[in-house]
C-alpha positions in Angstrom: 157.7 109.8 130.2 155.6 107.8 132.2 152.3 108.8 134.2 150.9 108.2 137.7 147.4 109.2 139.3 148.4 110.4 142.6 145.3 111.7 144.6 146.8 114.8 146.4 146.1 117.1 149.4 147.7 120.2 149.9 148.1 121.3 152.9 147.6 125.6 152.5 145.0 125.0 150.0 143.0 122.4 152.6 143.4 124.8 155.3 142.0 127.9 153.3 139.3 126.1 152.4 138.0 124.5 155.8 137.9 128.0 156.6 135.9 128.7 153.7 133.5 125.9 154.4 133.6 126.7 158.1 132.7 130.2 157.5 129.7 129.2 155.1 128.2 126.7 157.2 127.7 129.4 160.0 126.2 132.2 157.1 123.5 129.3 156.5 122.4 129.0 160.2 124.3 126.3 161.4 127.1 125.0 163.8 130.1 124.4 162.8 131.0 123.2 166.0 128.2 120.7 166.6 129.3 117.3 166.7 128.0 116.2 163.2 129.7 119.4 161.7 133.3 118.9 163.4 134.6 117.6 160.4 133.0 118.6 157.5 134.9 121.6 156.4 138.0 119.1 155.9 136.3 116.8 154.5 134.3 119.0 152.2 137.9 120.7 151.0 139.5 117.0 150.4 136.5 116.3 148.4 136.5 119.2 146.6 140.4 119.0 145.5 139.5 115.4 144.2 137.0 116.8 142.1 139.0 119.3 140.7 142.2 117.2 140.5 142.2 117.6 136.4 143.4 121.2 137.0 146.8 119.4 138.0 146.6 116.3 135.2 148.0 116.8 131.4 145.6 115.1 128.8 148.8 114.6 126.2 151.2 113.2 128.8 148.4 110.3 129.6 148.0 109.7 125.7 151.6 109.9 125.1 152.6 107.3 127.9 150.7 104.8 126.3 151.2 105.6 122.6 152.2 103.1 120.1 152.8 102.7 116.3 150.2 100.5 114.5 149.3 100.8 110.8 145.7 100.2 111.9 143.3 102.7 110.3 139.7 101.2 111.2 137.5 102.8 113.7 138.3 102.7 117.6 135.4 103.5 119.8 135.3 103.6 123.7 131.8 103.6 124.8 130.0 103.9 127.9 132.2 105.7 129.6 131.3 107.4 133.2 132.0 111.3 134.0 131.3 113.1 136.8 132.1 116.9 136.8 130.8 120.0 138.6 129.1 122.8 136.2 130.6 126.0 137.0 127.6 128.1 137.0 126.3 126.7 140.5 129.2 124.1 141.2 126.6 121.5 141.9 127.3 117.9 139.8 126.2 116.5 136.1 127.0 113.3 135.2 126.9 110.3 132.7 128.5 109.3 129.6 131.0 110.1 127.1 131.2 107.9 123.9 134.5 108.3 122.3 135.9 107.6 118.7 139.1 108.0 116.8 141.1 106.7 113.5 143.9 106.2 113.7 146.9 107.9 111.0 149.7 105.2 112.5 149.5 106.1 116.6 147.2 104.5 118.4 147.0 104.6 122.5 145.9 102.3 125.2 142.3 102.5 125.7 142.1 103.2 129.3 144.3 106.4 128.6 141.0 107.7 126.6 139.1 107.1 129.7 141.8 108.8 131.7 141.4 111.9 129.5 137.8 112.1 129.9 138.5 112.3 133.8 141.2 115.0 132.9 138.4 117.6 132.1 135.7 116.4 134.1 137.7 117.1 137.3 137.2 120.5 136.7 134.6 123.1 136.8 133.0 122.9 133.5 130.5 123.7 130.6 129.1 120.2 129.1 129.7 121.6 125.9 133.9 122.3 126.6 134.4 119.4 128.4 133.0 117.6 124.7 135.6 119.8 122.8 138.4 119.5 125.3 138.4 115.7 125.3 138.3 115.7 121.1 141.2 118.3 121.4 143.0 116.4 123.5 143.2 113.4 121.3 143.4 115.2 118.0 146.4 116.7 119.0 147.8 113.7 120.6 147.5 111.3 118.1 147.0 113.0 115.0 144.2 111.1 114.1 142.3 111.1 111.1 139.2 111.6 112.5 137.7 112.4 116.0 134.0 112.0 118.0 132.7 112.5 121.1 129.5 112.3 122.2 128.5 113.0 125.7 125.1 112.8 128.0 124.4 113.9 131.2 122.1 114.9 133.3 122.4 118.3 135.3 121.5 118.4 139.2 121.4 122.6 138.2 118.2 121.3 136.7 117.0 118.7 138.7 117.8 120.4 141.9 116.7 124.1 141.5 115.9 126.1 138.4 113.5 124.3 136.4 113.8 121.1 137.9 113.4 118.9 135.4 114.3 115.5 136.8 114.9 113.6 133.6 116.2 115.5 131.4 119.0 114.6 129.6 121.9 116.7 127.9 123.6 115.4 124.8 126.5 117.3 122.9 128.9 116.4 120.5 132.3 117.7 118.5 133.2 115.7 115.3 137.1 116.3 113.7 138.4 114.8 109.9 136.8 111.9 108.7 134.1 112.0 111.6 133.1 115.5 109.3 131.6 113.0 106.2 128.2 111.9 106.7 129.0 108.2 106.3 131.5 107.8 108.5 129.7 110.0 111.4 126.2 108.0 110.5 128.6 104.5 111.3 129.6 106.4 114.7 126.3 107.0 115.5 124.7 103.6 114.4 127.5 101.9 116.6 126.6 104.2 120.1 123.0 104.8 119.3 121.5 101.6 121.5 122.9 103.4 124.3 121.7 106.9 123.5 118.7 108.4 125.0 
């Protein structure tokens, strides 16, 4: 079964939602009919469906299209890599980086696909904290590794923005699965991402 990012507009659902953003722009005092404001509410309702295209992506069809048998049972770590999600609570961004792990019992998948499935749940409205579980899920039960970890940091414009406004602080989490569980193997996981920790 193969897979294919496809960035898609519906049509009912873009409608709805101009009307939406239309309606909102007036509540806050402006124009929705002023020239710089004409076309906001459909661009604001593309915009939003990219953001939230993960609703309509499937984690373990990505894995599974690029899944392969390899008697390889050292570490495999994808650093570095960029998310961008919306929290939930105020819908305004976070974003930064997941650090990714896995070890392998005999399946092992193309790496991109692991950066795909961190892009699966961060085009969604989230929790940093499921998003980390979510992406160690996905994999687990993918690949049925021996061991999972993901780290992930990120910086919240709930904070920065409004609330405390706290304009460097930084979020870390992280969800551990197996061999990732022993302190030795979890202390090489962290040696190998910590130069790019905060």
């Amino acid at each position: 079964m193969g897979y294919k990012k496809v960035d898609h507009y519906d049509e009912e659902i873009t409608s709805g939602l101009m009307k939406n953003y239309s309606g909102s722009l007036s509540l806050l005092g402006e124009d929705p009919a002023r020239e710089g404001l004409q076309k906001t509410p459909e661009r604001v309702a593309k915009a939003m469906q990219f953001l939230t295209q993960g609703y309509q992506m499937d984690a373990r069809a990505i894995l599974d299209s690029a899944k392969f048998h390899e008697e390889v049972s050292e570490m495999i770590i994808v650093k570095d890599i960029e998310l961008y999600s919306l929290c939930e609570h105020h819908m305004l961004p976070f974003f930064g980086k997941a650090h990714v792990a896995y070890i392998p019992n005999g399946w092992i998948t193309g790496l991109s696909k692991i950066a795909r499935v961190v892009d699966v749940y961060a085009r969604r409205l989230q929790v940093q904290e499921r998003l980390t579980t979510q992406i160690l899920d996905a994999i687990k039960d993918s690949l049925q590794p021996l061991g999972v970890a993901v780290v992930i940091e990120a910086s919240h414009l709930c904070m920065m923005m409004r609330g405390v406004q706290k304009q460097n602080s930084v979020t870390t989490t992280s969800a551990f699965f197996g061999e990732f569980h022993k302190d030795k193997t979890r202390s090489e996981f962290i040696k190998l991402i910590s130069p790019k920790l905060h």
